[in-house]
C-alpha positions in Angstrom: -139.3 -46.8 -42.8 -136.5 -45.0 -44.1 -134.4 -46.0 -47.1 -131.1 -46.9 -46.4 -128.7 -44.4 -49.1 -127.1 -46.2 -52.0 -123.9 -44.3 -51.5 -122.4 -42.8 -47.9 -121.1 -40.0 -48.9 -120.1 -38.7 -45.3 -118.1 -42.0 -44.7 -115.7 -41.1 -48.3 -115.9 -38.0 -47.0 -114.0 -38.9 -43.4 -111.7 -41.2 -45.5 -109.9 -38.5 -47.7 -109.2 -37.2 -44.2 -106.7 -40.6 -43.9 -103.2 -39.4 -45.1 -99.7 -40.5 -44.2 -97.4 -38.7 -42.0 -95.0 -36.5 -44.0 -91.7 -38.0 -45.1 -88.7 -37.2 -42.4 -85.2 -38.2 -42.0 -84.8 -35.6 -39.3 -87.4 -34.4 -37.4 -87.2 -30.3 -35.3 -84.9 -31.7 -32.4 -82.7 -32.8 -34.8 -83.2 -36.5 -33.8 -82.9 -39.0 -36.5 -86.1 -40.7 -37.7 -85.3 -42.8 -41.0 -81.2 -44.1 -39.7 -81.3 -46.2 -43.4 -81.4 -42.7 -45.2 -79.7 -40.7 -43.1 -76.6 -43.1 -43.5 -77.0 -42.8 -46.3 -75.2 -39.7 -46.8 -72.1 -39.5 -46.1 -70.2 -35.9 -44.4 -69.0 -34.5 -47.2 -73.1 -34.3 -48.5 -74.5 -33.6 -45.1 -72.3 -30.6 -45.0 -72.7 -29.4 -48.9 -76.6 -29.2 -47.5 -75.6 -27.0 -45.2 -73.7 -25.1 -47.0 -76.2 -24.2 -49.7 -78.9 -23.6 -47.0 -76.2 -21.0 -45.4 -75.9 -19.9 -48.8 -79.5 -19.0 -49.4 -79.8 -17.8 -45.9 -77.3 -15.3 -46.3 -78.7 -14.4 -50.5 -81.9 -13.2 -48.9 -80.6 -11.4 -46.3 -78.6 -9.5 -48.3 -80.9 -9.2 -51.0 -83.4 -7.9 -48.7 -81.2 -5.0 -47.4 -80.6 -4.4 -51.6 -84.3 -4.1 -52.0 -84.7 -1.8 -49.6 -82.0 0.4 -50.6 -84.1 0.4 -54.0 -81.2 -1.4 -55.8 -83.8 -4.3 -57.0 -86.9 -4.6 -58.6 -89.4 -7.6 -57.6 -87.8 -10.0 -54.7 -89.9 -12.6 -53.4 -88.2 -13.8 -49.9 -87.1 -17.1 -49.1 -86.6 -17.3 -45.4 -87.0 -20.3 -44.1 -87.6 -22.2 -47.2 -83.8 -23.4 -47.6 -84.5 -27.0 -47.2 -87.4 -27.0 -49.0 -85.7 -25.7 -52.4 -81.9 -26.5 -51.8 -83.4 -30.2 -51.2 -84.8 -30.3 -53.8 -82.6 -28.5 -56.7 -79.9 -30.6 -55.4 -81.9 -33.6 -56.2 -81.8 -32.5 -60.2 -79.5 -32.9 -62.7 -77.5 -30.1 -65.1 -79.8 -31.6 -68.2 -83.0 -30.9 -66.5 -85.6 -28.7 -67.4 -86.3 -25.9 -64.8 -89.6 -24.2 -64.6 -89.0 -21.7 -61.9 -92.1 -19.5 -60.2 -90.9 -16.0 -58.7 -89.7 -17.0 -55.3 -87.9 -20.1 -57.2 -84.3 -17.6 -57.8 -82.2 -19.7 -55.6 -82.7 -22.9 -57.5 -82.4 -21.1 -60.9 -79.1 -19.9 -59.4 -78.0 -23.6 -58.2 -79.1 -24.7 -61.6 -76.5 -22.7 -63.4 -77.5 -19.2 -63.3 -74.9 -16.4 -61.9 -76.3 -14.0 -59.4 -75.7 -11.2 -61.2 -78.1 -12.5 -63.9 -80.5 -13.1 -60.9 -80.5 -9.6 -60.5 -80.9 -8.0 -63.6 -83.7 -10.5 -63.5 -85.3 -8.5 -61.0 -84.7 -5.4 -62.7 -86.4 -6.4 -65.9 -83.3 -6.1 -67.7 -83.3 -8.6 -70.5 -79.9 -9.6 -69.8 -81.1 -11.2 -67.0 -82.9 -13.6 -69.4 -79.8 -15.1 -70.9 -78.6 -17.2 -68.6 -76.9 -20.5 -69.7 -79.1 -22.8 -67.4 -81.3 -25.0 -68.9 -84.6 -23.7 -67.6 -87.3 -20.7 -68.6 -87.2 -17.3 -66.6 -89.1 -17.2 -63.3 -92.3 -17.4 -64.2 -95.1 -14.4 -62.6 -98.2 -15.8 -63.4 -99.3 -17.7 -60.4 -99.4 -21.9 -61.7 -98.8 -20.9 -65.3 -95.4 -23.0 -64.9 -97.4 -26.1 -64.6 -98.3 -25.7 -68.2 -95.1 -25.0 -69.5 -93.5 -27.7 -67.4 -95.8 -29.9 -69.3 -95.0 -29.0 -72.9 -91.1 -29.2 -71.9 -91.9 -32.3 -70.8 -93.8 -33.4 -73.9 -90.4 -32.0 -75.9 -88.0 -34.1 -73.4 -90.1 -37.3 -73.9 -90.6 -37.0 -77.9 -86.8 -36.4 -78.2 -86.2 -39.5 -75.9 -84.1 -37.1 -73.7 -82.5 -38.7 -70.2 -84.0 -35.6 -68.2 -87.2 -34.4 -66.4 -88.7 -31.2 -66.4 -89.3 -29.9 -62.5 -91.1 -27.4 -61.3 -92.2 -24.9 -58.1 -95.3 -23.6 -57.1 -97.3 -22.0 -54.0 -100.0 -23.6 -52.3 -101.6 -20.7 -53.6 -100.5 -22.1 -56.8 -102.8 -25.1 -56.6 -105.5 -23.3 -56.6 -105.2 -22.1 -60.0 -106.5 -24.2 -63.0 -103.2 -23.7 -64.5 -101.9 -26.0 -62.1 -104.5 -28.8 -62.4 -104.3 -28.4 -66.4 -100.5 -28.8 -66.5 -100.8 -32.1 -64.1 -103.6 -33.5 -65.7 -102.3 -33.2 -69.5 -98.5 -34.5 -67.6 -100.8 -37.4 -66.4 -102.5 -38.3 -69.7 -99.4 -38.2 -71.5 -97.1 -39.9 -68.9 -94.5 -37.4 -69.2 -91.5 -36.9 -67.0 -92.3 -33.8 -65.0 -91.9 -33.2 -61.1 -94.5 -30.9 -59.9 -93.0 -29.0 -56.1 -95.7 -27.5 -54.2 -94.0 -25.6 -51.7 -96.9 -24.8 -48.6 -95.8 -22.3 -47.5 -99.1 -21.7 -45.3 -100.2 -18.4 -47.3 -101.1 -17.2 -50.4 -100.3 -13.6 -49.9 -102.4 -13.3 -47.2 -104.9 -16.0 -47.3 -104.1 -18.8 -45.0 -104.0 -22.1 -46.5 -107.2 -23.5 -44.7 -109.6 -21.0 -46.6 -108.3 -22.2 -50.1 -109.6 -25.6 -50.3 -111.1 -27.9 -48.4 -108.3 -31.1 -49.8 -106.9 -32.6 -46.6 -103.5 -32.4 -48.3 -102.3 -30.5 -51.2 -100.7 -33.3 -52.9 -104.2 -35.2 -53.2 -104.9 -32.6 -55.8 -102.4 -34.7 -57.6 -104.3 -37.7 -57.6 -107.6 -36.5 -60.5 -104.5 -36.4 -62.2 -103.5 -40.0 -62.1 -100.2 -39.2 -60.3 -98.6 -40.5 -57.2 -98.0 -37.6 -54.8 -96.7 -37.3 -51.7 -96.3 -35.1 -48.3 -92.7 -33.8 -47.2 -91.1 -32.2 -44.4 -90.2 -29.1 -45.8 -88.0 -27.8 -43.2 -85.8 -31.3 -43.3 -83.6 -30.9 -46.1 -82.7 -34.5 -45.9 -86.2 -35.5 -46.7 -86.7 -33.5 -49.3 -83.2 -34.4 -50.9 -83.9 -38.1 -50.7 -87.7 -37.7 -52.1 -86.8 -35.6 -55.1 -84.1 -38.0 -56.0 -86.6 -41.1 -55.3 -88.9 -39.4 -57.7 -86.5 -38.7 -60.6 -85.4 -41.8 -60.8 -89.5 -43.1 -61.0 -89.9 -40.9 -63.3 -86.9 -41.3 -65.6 -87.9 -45.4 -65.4 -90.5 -44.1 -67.5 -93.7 -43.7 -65.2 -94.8 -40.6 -65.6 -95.0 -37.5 -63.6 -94.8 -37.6 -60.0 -95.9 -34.1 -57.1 -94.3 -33.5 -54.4 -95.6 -31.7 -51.5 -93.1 -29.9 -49.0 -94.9 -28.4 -45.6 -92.4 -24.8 -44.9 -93.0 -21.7 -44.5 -91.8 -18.5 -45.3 -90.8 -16.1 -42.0 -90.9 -13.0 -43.8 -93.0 -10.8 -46.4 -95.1 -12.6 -49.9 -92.7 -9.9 -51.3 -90.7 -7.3 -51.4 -93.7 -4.6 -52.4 -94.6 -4.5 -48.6 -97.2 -6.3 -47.8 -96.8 -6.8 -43.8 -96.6 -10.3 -42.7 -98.0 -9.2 -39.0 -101.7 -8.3 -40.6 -102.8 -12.2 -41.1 -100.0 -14.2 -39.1 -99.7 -14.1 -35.1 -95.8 -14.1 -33.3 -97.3 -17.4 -31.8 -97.7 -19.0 -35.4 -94.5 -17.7 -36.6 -92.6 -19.2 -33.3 -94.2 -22.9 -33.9 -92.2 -22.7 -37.4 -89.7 -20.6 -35.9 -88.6 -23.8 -33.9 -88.5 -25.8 -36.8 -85.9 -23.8 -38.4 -84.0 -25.9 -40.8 -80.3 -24.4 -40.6 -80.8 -25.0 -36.8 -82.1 -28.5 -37.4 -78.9 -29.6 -39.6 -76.7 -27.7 -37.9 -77.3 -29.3 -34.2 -76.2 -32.7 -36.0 -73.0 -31.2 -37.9 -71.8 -30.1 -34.2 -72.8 -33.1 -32.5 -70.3 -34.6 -35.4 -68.3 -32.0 -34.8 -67.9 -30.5 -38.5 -69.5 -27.4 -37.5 -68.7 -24.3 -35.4 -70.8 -20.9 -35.4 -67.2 -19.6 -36.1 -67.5 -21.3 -39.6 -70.3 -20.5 -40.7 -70.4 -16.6 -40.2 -67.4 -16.6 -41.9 -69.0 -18.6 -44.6 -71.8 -15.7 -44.5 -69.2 -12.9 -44.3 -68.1 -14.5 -47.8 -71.3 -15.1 -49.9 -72.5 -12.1 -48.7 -69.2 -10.5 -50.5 -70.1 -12.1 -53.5 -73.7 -10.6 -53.8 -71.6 -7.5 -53.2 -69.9 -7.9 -55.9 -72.6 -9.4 -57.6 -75.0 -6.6 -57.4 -71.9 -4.3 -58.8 -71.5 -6.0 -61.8 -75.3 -5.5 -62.3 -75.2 -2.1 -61.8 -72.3 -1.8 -64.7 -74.3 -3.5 -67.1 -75.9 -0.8 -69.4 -79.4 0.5 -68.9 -81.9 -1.5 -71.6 -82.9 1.0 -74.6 -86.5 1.4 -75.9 -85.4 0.5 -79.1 -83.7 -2.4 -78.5 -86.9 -3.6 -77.4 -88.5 -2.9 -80.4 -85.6 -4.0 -82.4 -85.8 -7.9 -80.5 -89.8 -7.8 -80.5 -90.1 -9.7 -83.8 -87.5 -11.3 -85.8 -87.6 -9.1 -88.7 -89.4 -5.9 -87.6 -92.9 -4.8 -89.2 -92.4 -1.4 -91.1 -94.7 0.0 -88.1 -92.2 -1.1 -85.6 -89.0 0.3 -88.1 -90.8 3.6 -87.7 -91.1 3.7 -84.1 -87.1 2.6 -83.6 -86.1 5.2 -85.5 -87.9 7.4 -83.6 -86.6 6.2 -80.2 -83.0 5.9 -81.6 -83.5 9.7 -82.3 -84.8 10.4 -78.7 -82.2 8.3 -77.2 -78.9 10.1 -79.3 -80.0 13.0 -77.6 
């Protein structure tokens, strides 16, 4: 007769498979699904949403149409995002510590960086670097901002700071070590650190389904000891109210916290050209397409009537002015020298170094 197993591993195996629904105030019809939070806000914040998710609408547009008159260096689009990361950023504080990826430039912005700074960013021009928000550069490695969101953490809790460190990644991102290493040391430490994966459906080109075999992305979370939890991405209401919710968890003092925020992004992984139409059908973009979250918010702004199409391509008319003028005031900004480089590469430069400055000064007086 056969033994009966000690352990049935195919029956913990169909339970990882039992997840909750993502959190949603509003779901793609615009209907209202949690009334308690959505009363919550009040007009004036239901249309400051909006606003900002015009407002990053209308930065990657015209962005976009920069890059490809070669007026910017690396751009990672945002399309279809908005909610995701004006939701979220919104939910922060000025004294929290920002740990932005690449495609995280509109919430360094939010967070007190000017666009022009955004854009010398891009360019590599260190200028771009000296922003006055309180947050690192975007960050290139893939999941490397996991790890330094945890040692800003570690800083913010040993100096008994009222602030959290937050941070964005892919859910390419989570498949990186970096990404388990930063929650897991957050976890064992109990720090205050927000970790945003924003699933996006693709790493580059690898759909999310080949990268791991987790149910959810925010179960990844859980090895680490911390609570996670599944968003609507494309409901900036949802994300707004969740980001906040976890803040203020974490700033009680229970440690870190990951958020998970199901979007997508409708155009390019970059600006370098990869094309979009090689590893996504028109039917898979039109699911997300109808899920849009401007057109989501902006059917309940009419229906309240504090919204008209008039408005709001005005409003676009405006910012994209501004990234006009924006994009100017890069352009003034003087080209970076090699030996200013050299000069800021150590404090007080080795007399290998001295040599090699006075060398490019030479080259440069020319």
């Amino acid at each position: 007769m056969a033994q009966k197993p000690i352990v049935d591993f195919g029956a913990i195996k169909n339970g990882l498979d039992e997840v909750k629904k993502p959190v949603q105030v509003l779901d793609e019809n615009s209907k209202v699904i949690d009334k308690e939070i959505f009363d919550s806000f009040s007009d004036d914040e239901l249309l400051n949403f909006m606003e900002k998710m015009v407002w990053e609408r209308a930065l990657h547009d015209q962005t976009m149409n920069f890059s490809r008159q070669g007026r910017m260096g690396f751009y990672a689009p945002t399309s279809g995002e908005e909610a995701s990361e004006m939701g979220t950023v919104l939910a922060m504080e000025n004294n929290d510590y920002l740990l932005p990826a690449y495609r995280d430039v509109p919430q360094l912005i939010q967070h007190g960086a000017t666009v022009t700074e955004a854009y010398l960013w891009s360019r590599g021009h260190v200028v771009g670097n000296k922003f006055k928000a309180r947050s690192m550069m975007p960050q290139i490695i893939i999941g490397a901002a996991y790890v330094e969101t945890a040692g800003v953490a570690m800083g913010l809790k040993k100096n008994n700071e009222d602030a959290i460190a937050f941070t964005y990644t892919g859910d390419g991102g989570t498949s990186q070590g970096d990404s388990y290493e930063g929650m897991n040391f957050a976890g064992a430490f109990q720090l205050p650190a927000l970790f945003i994966v924003q699933n996006n459906g693709f790493a580059i080109s690898t759909p999310r389904n080949k990268q791991t075999a987790a149910k959810t992305l925010a179960q990844k979370a859980v090895a680490a000891g911390i609570p996670s939890i599944q968003v609507d991405g494309m409901d900036v209401l949802a994300c707004y109210a969740v980001a906040k919710a976890a803040r203020e968890y974490i700033l009680a003092g229970n440690g870190p916290v990951m958020i998970e925020t199901l979007t997508y992004r409708y155009g390019a992984h970059s600006s370098a050209g990869d094309d979009p139409k090689r590893y996504r059908t028109k039917e898979d973009e039109e699911v997300w397409i109808k899920k849009d979250p401007l057109v989501r918010l902006r059917k309940v702004l009419e229906d309240k009537g504090l919204w008209s199409e008039e408005k709001e391509d005005q409003m676009v008319e405006d910012y994209k002015a501004s990234f006009k003028d924006a994009i100017k005031e890069a352009d003034a900004v003087p080209a970076d020298k090699v030996s200013d480089m050299l000069q800021r590469t150590f404090e007080i430069p080795t007399p290998e170094v001295k040599k090699q400055i006075e060398i490019f000064r030479a080259k440069e007086s020319k």
